[in-house]
N, C-alpha and C positions, 0 to 999 in steps of 0.2 A: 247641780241643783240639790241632788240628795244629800252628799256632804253638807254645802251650805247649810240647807234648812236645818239638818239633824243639831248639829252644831249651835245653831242659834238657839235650838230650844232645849238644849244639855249642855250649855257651857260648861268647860272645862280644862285644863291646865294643858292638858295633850290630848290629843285624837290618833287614833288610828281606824283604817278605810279597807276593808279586807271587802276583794272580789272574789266571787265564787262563781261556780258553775266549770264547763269545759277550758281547758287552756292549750297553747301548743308552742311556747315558746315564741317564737316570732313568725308557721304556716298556720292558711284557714284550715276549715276543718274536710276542705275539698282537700288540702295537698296544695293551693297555691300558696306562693310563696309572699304572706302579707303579714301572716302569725299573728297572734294575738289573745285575747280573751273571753270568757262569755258571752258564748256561743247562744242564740235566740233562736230552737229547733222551730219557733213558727214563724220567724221572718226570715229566718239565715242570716240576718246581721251580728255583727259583734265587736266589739274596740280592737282596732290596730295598736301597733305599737305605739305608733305616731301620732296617735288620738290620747295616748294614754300621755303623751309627755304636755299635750293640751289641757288636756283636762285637770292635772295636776295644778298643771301653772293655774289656769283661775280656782280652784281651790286653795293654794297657797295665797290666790290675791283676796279674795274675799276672807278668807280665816285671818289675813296680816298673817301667817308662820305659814314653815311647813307641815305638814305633814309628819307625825311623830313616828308612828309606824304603816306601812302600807306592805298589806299582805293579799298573797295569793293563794286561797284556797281553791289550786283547780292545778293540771297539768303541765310538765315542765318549761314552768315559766320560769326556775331560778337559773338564766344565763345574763352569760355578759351585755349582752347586744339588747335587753330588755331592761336589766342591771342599767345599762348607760342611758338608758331613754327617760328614767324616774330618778337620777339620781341628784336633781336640781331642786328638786321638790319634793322631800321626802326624807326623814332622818334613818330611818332604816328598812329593810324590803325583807319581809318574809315569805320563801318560797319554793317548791322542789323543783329539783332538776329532771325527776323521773315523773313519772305518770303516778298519780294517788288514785288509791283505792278507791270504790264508791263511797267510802265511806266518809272522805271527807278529812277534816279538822276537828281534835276531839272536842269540842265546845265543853263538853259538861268536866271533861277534865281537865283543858284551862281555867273553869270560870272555881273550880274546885280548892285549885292550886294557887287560885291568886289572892295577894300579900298587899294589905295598904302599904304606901309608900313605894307599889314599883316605878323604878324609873321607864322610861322607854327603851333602852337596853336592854332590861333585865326584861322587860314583858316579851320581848320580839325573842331572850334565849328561853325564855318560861315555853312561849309555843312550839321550839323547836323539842326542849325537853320531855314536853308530854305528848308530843305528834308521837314520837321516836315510841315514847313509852308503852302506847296505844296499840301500837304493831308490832310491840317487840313482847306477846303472846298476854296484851293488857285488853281495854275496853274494846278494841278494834280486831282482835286476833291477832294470825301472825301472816304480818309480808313484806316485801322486799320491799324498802322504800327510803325515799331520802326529804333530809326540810334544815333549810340552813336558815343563820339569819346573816343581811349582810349591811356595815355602816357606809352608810352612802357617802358620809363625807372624805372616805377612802379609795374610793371608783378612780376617781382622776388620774392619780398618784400610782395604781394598777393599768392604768391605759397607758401612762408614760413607761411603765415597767415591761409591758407587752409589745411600745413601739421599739423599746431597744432590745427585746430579742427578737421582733422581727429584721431589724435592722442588720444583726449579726446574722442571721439565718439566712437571708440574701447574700451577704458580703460573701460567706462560706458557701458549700454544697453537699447538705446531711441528707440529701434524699434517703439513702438505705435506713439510715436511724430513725428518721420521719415517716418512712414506710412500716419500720419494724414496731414504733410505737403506737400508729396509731391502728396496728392488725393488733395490740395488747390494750391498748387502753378501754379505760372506763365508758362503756355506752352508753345510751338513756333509747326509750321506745322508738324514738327518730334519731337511727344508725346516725345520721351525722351529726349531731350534737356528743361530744366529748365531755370529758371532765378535763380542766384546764390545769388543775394542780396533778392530776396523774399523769396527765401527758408531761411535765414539766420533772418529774421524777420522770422520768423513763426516761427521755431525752438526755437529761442530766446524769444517769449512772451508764450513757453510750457516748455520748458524744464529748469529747477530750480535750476541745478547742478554749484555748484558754479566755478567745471573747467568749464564748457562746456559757460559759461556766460563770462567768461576771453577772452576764445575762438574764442566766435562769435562777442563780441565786437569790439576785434582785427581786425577780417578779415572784417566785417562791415568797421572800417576805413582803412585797407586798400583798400578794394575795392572804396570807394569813392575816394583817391588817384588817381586811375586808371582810372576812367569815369569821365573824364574833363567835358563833356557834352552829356545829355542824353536827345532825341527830342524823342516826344510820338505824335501819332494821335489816333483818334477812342478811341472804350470803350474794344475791346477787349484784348487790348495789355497794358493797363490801372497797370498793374504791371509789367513792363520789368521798369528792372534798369539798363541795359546796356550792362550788361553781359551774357551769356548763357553757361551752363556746361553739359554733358553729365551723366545722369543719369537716366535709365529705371527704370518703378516702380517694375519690376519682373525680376528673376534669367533671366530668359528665354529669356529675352528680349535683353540682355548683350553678345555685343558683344565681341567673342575673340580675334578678330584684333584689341582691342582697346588699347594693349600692346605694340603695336607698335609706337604710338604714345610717340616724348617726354615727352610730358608732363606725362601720364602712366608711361612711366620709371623712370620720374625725382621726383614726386609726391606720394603721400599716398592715391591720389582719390577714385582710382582702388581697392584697399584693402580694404578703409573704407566703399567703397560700396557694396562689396561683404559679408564683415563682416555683415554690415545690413541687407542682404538675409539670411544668416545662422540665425542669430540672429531673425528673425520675421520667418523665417519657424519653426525654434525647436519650438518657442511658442506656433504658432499653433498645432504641429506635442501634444505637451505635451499636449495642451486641448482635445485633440482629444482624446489621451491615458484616459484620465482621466475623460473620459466621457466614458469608454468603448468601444469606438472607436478603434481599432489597424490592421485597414485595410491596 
């Protein structure tokens, strides 16, 4: 309704819809596993994921278009699995993988920076540019922080990229590599969310397998397709590529609501992650055996 209305009385060529407030990727802000946006500290409501691919859609129907840019001023909301739930309705999605500052989106140095004549491209890398700039000891001071932008109409073509190294990843048995990268890879505030292009470097300078090298090449360039622009501050966020994927490093860890998620039902994620639990437990379960071990 807010879109709507605003729209009807500023028409305009392009829109974009930035939500603000608390984020968490795709858990509430209890820790259950629903995830989402803008958080209401006096009702405790907030948009689900799955609300969020709703609400698009009748904003897309009522505007006739989509969505030009749609941004997230609030906590790591830039993953895949939130990535795939907007990306039907929506030309491009700006938003970190890590937790932002209190302070936000620099507004006064966006609105400072901006150029008649930007397209929606250039606007969505204009915010990551001055996000970045802002923490990197500018109008925000200095911290660790990440703000990509990503072109939605490239999602798809990353999901087909992602089902065919999961596909090889089952086919083979990289448990050790899989183990080894993801005790190095890139973290975000919630341990199980990754960086999807750092783990795919790691992987790919261990594992020798001539599918598995096919594999990660591919989704390497797709994902660059995807992340128009990728704005870094500080040292500790010094490996985020843009993207952020949901993967614990233990069974245990793994959420069951996470099947609920399109992207879980549309994708091979889900399977090829759990494949690698099965597959690095029995290993261990069999040194154990073989050591006399059969506790």
């Amino acid at each position: 309704k807010f879109v709507t209305e605003t729209a009807k009385a500023y028409p305009a060529k392009n829109y974009a819809a930035i939500i603000w407030n608390h984020g968490s990727g795709w858990k509430d802000a209890n820790g259950e596993i629903l995830k989402g946006i803008s958080y209401d500290d006096s009702s405790n409501n907030h948009i689900t994921t799955a609300q969020l691919t709703i609400a698009l859609a009748e904003i897309e129907k009522n505007l006739g278009k989509k969505l030009d840019v749609l941004g997230f001023d609030a906590c790591l909301m830039q993953m895949i699995e939130v990535a795939y739930a907007v990306k039907d309705h929506a030309g491009y999605l700006v938003a970190s993988e890590e937790t932002e500052p209190g302070e936000g989106w620099c507004y006064d140095d966006i609105g400072k920076a901006w150029k008649k004549g930007l397209n929606p491209a250039q606007f969505a890398a204009l915010i990551v540019e001055e996000y970045a700039a802002s923490y990197s000891g500018g109008s925000a001071g200095s911290s660790s922080t990440t703000q990509s932008a990503l072109d939605c109409s490239k999602i798809d073509n990353l999901a087909d990229a992602i089902n065919g190294l999961c596909k090889t990843a089952i086919a083979g048995n990289f448990a050790v590599e899989f183990k080894n990268a993801l005790n190095s890879v890139q973290k975000f505030y919630y341990r199980t969310n990754i960086d999807l292009g750092h783990f795919a470097k790691l992987t790919k300078n261990t594992i020798k397998d001539e599918a598995y090298q096919t594999a990660v090449i591919k989704l390497e360039k797709a994902l660059d397709e995807v992340v128009v622009k990728n704005g870094l501050s500080g040292y500790n966020t010094k490996n985020a590529t843009g993207l952020a994927i949901y993967f614990p490093t233990s069974s245990y860890s793994f959420s069951a609501q996470y099947k609920e998620l399109a992207f879980a039902q549309e994708t091979m994620w889900e399977q090829m992650v759990k494949d690698y639990y099965v597959k690095s437990t029995a290993k261990k379960i069999l040194a154990e055996v073989a050591e006399g071990n059969v506790n």
